[in-house]
C-alpha positions in Angstrom: -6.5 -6.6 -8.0 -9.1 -7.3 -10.0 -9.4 -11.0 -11.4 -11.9 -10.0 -14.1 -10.0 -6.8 -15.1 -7.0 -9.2 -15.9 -8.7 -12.0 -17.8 -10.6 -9.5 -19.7 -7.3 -7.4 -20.5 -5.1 -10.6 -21.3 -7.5 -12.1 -23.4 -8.2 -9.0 -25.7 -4.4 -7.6 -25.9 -2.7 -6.9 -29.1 1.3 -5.5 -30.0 1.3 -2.6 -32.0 5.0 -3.0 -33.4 4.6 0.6 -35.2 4.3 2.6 -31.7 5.6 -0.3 -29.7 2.6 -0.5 -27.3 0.4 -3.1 -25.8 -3.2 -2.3 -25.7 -6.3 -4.5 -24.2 -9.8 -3.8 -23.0 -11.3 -3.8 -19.4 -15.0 -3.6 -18.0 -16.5 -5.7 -21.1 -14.6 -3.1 -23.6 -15.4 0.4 -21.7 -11.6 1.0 -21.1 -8.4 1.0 -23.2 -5.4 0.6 -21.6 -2.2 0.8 -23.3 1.0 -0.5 -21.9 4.4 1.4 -22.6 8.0 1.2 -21.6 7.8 4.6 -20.0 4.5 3.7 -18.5 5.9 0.6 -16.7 9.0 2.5 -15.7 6.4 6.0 -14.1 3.9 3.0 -12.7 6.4 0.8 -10.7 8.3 3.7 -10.2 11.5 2.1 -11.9 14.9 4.0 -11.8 15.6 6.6 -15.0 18.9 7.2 -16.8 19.6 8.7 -19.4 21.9 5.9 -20.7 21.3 2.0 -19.9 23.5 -0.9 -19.5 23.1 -3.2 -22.3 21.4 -6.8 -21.2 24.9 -9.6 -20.9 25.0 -13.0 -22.5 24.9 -15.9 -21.1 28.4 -16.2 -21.1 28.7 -13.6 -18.7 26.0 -14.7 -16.6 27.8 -18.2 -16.3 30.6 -16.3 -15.5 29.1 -14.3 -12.6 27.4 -17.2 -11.2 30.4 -19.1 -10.7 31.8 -16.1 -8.9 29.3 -16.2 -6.6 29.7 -20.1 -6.1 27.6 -21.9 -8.5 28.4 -25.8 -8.4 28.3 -26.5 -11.7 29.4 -30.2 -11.7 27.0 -31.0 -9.4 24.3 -30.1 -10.8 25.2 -31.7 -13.9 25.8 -34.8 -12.7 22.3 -35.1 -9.8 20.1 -33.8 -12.6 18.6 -35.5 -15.6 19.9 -34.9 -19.4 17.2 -32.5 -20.0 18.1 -30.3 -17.3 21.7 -29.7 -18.2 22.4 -26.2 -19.8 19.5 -24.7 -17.5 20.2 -22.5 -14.1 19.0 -23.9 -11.2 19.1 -22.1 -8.2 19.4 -24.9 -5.9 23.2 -24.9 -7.7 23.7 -21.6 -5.6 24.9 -20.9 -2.3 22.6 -20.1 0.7 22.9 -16.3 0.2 22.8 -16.0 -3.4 19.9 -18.9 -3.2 18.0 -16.4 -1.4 18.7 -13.2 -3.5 17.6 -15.8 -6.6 14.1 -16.6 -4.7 13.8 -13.0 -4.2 13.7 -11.9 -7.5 11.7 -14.2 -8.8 9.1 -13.6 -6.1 8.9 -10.4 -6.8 8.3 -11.0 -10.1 5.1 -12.8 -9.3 3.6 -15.8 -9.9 5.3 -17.7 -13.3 3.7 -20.9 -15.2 7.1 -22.8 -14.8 9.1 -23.9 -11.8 10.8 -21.8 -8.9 13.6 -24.6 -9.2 14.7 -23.1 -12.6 15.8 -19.3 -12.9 14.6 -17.9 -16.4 16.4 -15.4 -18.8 14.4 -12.7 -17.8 15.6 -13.6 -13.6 19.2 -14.3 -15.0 19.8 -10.9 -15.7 17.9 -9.1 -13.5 20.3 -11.2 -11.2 23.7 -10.4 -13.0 22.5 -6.3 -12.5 21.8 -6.7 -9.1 25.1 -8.6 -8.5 27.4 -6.7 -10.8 25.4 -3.3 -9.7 25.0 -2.4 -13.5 21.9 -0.2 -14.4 19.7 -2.2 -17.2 16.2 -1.0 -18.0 14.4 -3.2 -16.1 10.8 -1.3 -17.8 11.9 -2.3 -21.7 12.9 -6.2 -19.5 9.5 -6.7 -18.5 7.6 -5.3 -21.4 9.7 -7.1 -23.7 8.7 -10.9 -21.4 5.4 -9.4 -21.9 5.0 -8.6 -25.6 6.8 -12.0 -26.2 4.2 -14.1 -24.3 1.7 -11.8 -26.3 3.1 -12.6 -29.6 2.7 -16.1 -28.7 0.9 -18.5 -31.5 -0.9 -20.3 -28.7 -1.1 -17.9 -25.7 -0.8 -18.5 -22.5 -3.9 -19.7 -19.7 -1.8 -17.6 -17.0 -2.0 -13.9 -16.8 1.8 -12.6 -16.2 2.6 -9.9 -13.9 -1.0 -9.4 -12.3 0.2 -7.1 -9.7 2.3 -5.0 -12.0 -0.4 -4.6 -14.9 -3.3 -3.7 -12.0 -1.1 -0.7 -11.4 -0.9 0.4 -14.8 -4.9 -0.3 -15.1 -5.4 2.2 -11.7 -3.1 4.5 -13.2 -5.1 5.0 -16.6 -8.4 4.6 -15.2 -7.5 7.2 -11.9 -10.7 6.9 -9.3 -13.1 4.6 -12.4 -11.1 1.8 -11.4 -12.5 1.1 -8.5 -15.5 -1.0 -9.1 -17.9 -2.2 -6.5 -19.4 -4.9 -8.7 -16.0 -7.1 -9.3 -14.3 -9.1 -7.0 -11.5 -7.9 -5.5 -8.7 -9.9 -4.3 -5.5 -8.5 -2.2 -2.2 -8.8 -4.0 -1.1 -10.9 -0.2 -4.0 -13.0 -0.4 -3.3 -14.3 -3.8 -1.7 -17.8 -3.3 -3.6 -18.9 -7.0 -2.0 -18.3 -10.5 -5.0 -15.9 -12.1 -6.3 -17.9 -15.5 -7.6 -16.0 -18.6 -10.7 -18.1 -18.6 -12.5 -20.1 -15.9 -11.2 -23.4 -15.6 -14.1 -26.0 -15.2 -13.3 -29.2 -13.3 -13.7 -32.2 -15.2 -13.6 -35.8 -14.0 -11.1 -38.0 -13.6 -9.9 -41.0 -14.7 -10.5 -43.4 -12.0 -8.6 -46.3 -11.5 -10.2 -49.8 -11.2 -9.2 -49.8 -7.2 -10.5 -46.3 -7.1 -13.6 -47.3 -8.4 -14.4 -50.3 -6.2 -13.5 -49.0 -3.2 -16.3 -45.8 -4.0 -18.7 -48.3 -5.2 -18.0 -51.1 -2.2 -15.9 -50.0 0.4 -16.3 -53.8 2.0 -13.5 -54.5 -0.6 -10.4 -56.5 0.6 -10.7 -54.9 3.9 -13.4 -54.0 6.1 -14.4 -50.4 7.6 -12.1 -49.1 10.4 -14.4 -49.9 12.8 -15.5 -54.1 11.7 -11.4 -54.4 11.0 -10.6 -53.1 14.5 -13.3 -55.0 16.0 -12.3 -58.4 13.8 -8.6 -57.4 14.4 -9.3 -57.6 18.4 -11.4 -60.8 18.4 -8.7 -62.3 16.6 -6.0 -60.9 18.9 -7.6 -62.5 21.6 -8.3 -65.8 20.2 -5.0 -66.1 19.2 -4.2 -65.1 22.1 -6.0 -68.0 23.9 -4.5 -70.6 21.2 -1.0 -69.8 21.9 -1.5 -69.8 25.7 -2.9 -73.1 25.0 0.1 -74.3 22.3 2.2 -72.7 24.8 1.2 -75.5 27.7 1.2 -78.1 24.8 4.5 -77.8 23.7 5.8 -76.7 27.0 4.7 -80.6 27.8 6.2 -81.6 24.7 9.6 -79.6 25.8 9.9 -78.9 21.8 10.6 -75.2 20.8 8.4 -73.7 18.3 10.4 -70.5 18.0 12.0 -70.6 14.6 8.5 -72.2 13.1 6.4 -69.3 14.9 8.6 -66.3 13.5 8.0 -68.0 9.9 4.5 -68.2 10.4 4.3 -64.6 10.6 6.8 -63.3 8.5 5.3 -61.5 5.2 6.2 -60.5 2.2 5.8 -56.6 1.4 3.9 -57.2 -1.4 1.4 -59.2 0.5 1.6 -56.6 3.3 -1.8 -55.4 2.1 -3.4 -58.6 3.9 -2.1 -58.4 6.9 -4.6 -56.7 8.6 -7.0 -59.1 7.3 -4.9 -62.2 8.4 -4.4 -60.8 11.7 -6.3 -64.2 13.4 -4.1 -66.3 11.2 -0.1 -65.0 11.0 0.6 -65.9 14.3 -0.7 -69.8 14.0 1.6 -72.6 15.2 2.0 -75.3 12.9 0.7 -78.5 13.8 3.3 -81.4 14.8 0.4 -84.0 13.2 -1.6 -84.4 11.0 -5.3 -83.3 11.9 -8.9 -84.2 10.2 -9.7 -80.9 8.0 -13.0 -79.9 7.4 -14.8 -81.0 3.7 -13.6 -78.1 1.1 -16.0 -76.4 -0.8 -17.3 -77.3 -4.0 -19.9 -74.9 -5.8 -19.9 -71.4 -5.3 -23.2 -71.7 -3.9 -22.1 -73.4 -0.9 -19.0 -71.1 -0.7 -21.3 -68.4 -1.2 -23.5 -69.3 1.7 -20.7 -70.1 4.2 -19.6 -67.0 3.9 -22.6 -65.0 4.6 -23.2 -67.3 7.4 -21.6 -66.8 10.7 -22.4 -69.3 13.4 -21.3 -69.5 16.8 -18.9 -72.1 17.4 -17.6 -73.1 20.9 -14.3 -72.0 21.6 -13.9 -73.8 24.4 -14.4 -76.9 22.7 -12.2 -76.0 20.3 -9.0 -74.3 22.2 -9.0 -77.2 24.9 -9.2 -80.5 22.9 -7.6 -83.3 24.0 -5.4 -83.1 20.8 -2.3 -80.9 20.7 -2.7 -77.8 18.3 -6.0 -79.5 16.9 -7.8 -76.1 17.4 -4.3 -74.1 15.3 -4.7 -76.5 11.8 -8.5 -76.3 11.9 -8.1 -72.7 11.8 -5.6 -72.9 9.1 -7.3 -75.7 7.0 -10.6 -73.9 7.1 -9.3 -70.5 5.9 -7.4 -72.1 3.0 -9.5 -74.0 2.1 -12.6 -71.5 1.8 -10.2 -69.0 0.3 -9.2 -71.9 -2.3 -12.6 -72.6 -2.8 -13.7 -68.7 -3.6 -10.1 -68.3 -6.1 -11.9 -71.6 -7.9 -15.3 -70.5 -8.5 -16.6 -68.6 -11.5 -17.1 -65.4 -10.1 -16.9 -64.2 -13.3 -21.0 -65.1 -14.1 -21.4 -63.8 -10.4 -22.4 -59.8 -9.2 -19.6 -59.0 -6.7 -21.3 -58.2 -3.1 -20.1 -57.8 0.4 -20.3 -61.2 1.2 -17.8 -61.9 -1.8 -15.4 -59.1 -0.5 -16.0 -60.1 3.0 -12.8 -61.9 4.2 -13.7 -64.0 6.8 -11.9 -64.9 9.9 -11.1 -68.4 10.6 -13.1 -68.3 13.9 -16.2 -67.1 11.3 -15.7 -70.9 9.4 -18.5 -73.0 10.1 -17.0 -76.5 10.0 -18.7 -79.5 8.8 -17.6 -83.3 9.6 -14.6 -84.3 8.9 -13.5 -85.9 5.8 -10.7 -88.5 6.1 -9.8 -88.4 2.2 -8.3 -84.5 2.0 -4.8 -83.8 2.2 -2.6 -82.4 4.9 -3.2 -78.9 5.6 -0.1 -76.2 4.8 1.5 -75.8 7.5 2.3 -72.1 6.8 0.0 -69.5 5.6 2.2 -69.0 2.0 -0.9 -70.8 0.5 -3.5 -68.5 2.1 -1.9 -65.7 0.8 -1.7 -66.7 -2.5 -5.1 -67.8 -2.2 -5.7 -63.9 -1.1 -3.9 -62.5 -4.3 -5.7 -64.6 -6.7 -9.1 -63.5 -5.2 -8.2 -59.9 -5.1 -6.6 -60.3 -8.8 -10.1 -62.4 -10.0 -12.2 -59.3 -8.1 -9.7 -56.7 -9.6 -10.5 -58.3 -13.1 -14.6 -58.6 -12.4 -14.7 -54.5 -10.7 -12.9 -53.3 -13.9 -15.3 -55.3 -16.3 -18.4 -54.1 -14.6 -17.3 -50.4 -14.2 -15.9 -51.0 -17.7 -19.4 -52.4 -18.9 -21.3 -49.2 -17.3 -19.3 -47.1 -18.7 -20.1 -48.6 -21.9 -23.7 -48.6 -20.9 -23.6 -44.7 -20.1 -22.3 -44.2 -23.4 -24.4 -46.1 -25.2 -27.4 -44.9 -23.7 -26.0 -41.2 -24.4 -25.8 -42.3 -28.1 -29.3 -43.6 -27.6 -30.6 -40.6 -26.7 -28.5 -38.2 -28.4 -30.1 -40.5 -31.7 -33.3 -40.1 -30.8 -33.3 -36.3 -30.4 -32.1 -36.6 -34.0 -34.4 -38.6 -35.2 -37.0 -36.3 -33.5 -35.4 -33.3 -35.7 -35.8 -35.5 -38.9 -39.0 -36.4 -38.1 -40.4 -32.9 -37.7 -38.1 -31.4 -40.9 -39.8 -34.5 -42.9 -43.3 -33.3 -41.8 -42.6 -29.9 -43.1 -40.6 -31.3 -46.3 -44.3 -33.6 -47.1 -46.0 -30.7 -46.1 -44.2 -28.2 -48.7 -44.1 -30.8 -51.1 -47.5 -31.2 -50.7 -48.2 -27.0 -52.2 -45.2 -27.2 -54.4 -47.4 -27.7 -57.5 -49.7 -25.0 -57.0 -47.0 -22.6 -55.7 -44.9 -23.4 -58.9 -47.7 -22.5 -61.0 -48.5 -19.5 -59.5 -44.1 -18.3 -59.4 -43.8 -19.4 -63.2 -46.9 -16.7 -64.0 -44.9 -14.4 -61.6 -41.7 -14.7 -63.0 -42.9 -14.6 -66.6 -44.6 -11.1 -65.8 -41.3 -10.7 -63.9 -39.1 -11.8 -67.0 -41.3 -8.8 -69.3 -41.1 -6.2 -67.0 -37.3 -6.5 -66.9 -37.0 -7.1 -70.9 -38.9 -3.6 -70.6 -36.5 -2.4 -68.5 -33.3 -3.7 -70.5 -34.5 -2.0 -73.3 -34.8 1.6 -71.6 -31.9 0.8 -70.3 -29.8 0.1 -73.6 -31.7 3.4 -75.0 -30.7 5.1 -72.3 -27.1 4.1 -72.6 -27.0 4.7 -75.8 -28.0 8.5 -75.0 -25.3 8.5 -72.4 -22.9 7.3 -75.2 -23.6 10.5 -77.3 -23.2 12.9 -74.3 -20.1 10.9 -73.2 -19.2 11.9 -76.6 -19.6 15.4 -76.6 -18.2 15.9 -73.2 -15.3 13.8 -75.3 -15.2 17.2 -77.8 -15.5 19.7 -75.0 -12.8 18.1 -72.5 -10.5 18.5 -75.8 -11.3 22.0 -76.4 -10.9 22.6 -72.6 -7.9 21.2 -72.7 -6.5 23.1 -75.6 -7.4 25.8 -73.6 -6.0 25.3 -70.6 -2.7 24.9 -72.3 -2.7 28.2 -74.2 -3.4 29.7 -70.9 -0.2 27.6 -69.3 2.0 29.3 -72.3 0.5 32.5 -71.5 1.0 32.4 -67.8 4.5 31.4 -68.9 5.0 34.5 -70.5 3.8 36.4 -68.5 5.4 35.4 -65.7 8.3 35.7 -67.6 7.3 39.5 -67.7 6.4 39.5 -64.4 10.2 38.9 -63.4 11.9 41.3 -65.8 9.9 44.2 -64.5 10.4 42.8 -60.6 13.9 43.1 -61.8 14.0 46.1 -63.0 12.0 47.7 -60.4 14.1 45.8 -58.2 17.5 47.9 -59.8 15.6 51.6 -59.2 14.6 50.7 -55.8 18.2 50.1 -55.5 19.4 53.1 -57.0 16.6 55.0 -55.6 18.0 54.1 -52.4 21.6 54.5 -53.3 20.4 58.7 -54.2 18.9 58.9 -51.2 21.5 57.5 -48.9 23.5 60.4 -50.7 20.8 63.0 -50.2 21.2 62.4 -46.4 25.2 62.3 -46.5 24.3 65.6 -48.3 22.1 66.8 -45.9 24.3 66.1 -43.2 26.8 68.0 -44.7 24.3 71.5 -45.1 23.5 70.9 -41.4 26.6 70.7 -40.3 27.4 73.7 -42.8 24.9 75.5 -41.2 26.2 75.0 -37.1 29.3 76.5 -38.3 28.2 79.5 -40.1 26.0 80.0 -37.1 28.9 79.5 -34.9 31.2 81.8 -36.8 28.3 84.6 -36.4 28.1 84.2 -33.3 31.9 84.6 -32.5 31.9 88.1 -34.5 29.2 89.6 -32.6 30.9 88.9 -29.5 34.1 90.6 -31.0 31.4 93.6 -32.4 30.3 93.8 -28.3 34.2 93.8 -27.2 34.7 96.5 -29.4 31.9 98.7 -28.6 33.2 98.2 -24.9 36.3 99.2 -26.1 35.4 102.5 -27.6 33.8 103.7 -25.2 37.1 104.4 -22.7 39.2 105.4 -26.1 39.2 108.0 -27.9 38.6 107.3 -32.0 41.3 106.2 -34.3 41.8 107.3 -37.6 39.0 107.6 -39.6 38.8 103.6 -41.6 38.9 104.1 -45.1 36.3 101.5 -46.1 32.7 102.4 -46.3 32.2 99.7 -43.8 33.5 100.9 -40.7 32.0 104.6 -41.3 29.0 103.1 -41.5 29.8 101.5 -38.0 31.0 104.8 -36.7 27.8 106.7 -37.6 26.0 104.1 -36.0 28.2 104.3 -33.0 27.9 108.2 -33.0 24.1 107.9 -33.4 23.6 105.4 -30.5 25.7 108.3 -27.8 24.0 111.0 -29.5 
């Protein structure tokens, strides 16, 4: 197949109801091809009869399909309102499922879905099922004339495979050509378009875009997240070995407290990777110093991008039971309070804003003996998490938001200042013409006064010379008549004389008829002299043979009596003479 062949030829096709044929162009207008019932039907060698099976309602193809199993109910009650009324083929059983797919595989590729079977597939399916012989050539020209007729036509081109044969069969060995692409009818997985489609761009989301612009946003690369994900792992690790020995001594469980630590939401389940270091914290059985919060974003800011080492050692085996767990706790909510508070809205968003530090990342700074209790489960962080993604959700959207803005604006800038360039240069030329209008229009009015004479001039011959034309128009007036008085004393003439014409055909007509009546008779009468004339002949020849007998005769006898007719002395003397 040819892709170019196809757009070319579906692009340019027209119905010709008066010779019901479809007819479209190929190689940039070089070829014609017209498509015909009969020509589908020699082309994809379809069966002939002389007399076709009308096509069947779809009454009767309800009918059929519920012989063959078709669950009805079911699929009106699974499927939507808008599909009720429509054959689906998933309504079928396995074997007439397949026969369905079949058929409209075979078909070839179709804008719609493979889920619903058309009208055309419906009755190609009640043939095959019923075994009745429909015109399957007048089918598929009839789906193809109606998507031609189409007030809006379609993108796809139907039946590729079927209309490439008909283009090889009209165009014999010119249709292969060495310059066009050729695809095979098994490689094509593609619907074939009857114009290039050109990508456009998409409509990104406000995620979308953030993530392409920063991909620090709420989570870190695979490789910083799996790294930070294992640090944490094993410092929590160490602090629950260490709460472990605490509240071992302690002989309190910490069981029930532990699982609700770490139990999430799902619609906090984004952060979990991120609070890795922190969903398995123990909460504290008293009341520890927390660190100062944060008050300007500055400060925030550069805690943030800082990341001092801090002894863990120090930390993990205080004299204090779970002093090292709040700490943890207290610092991350408290920084992640302290970043949901500040007006990043006057603030450019960077990866130290994304970043979501881990608790052991906190540098903390003397205590301060007037701040409140830390939570003691991490609810609060994660709310603090949502309403910093929600705050950076807000600022990525406003900035993409603004540069989109910007883009456009610019374009408008520019796309202004070409036309101002345009106006600029058309009122150069407008100063400069204005500038030789006066002489110009001096020099046109002399020319179009000469002008204005010369055609006065020329009216005037003109209205002499049709006034001469009037006078011969005139005469020709007279002459026509007279011609035409004519010509109708010659029609009255002709008349009568071909009138006369038919008497004497007539009447020669009658003697040719009696001439051949005489004539007939003359040959009866001949016959009758000729056969006259074999009698006569006949009889003479008899009485010579009786003269011969009797001469015989008298020779062995003597001589009767003398006859006494002239005659027969005559005969005798001869006889006598003849011995003599």
């Amino acid at each position: 197949m040819y892709p170019d062949m196809l757009k070319e030829f579906w692009s340019t096709c027209e119905y010709h109801p008066s010779k019901n044929y479809i007819s479209g162009f190929v190689c940039e207008g070089k070829y014609l091809i017209k498509v015909t019932i009969k020509g589908l039907r020699d082309t994809l060698k379809l069966p002939h009869y002389n007399e076709f099976d009308p096509l069947v309602t779809v009454a009767d193809v309800e009918r059929i399909l519920g012989r063959c199993g078709y669950n009805f109910s079911a699929i009106e009650e699974s499927k939507a309102t808008d599909l009720r009324g429509k054959i689906l083929k998933s309504g079928l059983p396995a074997i007439w499922n397949y026969l369905s797919v079949t058929v409209m595989r075979s078909l070839g590729t179709k804008a719609g879905s493979y889920h619903e079977v058309s009208r055309m597939e419906q009755q190609i399916f009640h043939s095959l099922v019923t075994g009745t012989n429909i015109d399957y050539a007048e089918l598929i020209f009839n789906e193809l004339k109606k998507k031609v007729l189409k007030q809006r036509r379609d993108v796809y081109v139907p039946y590729p495979r079927f209309l490439s044969l008909v283009f090889q069969k009209t165009m014999g060995n010119k249709y292969t050509k060495s310059d066009l692409k050729f695809v095979a009818p098994k490689l094509v997985r593609h619907r074939i378009t009857r114009y290039d489609v050109e990508g456009g761009h998409s409509k990104l989301t406000s995620a979308m875009r953030r993530t392409i612009k920063n991909p620090y946003e709420h989570l870190q690369s695979k490789s910083e997240a799996d790294s930070s994900s294992s640090e944490a792992d094993s410092s929590d690790s160490e602090a629950d070995s260490s709460d472990s020995e605490s509240n071992s001594s302690d002989s309190e469980p910490v069981s029930s407290s532990h699982c609700k630590s770490t139990s999430f939401s799902p619609s906090n389940s984004c952060c979990n990777s991120t609070l890795r270091g922190v969903s398995k914290v123990i909460p504290p059985k008293t009341n520890p110093t927390p660190p100062p919060p944060l008050e300007t974003s500055e400060a925030s800011s550069s805690q943030l991008s800082k990341s001092p080492s801090i002894n863990k050692s120090s930390e993990t085996k205080t004299g204090d039971k779970g002093q090292h767990t709040p700490s943890k706790v207290t610092a991350a909510t408290a920084t992640l309070e302290a970043i949901a508070d500040m007006d990043i809205d006057n603030h450019a968003p960077n990866q130290d804003t994304y970043f979501t530090p881990s608790p052991s990342h906190i540098h903390h700074s003397s205590p301060n003996t007037t701040q409140q209790d830390p939570p003691t489960d991490t609810s609060a962080i994660l709310q603090a998490i949502m309403a910093l993604t929600s705050k950076v959700d807000t600022i990525s959207s406003n900035q993409q938001d603004h540069q989109i803005n910007t883009d456009a604006i610019l374009q408008s800038i520019t796309a202004l200042t070409c036309k101002v360039d345009v106006m600029s240069s058309n009122l150069e030329n407008i100063k400069s013409y204005m500038a030789a209008l006066p002489t110009n229009t001096t020099t046109q009015q002399d020319q179009h006064e000469q002008e204005i004479t010369t055609l006065k001039a020329q009216n005037q011959s003109h209205h002499t010379s049709v006034q001469g034309l009037t006078s011969q128009v005139s005469a020709l007036e007279s002459e026509m008549k007279a011609v035409h008085h004519t010509l109708h004393t010659l029609q009255d003439n002709t008349v009568t004389f071909d009138a006369k014409l038919t008497e004497d055909i007539d009447a020669i007509k009658t003697q040719h008829f009696c001439f051949s009546v005489q004539l007939e008779n003359f040959k009866n009468f001949q016959g009758k002299v000729h056969a006259t004339a074999i009698n006569t002949q006949t009889a003479v020849n008899k009485l010579n043979e009786q003269v011969s007998k009797l001469v015989k005769a008298s020779t062995y006898q003597q001589p009767a009596a003398p006859f006494s007719s002239d005659k027969d002395d005559s005969k005798t003397s001869r006889f006598k003479r003849k011995r003599g």
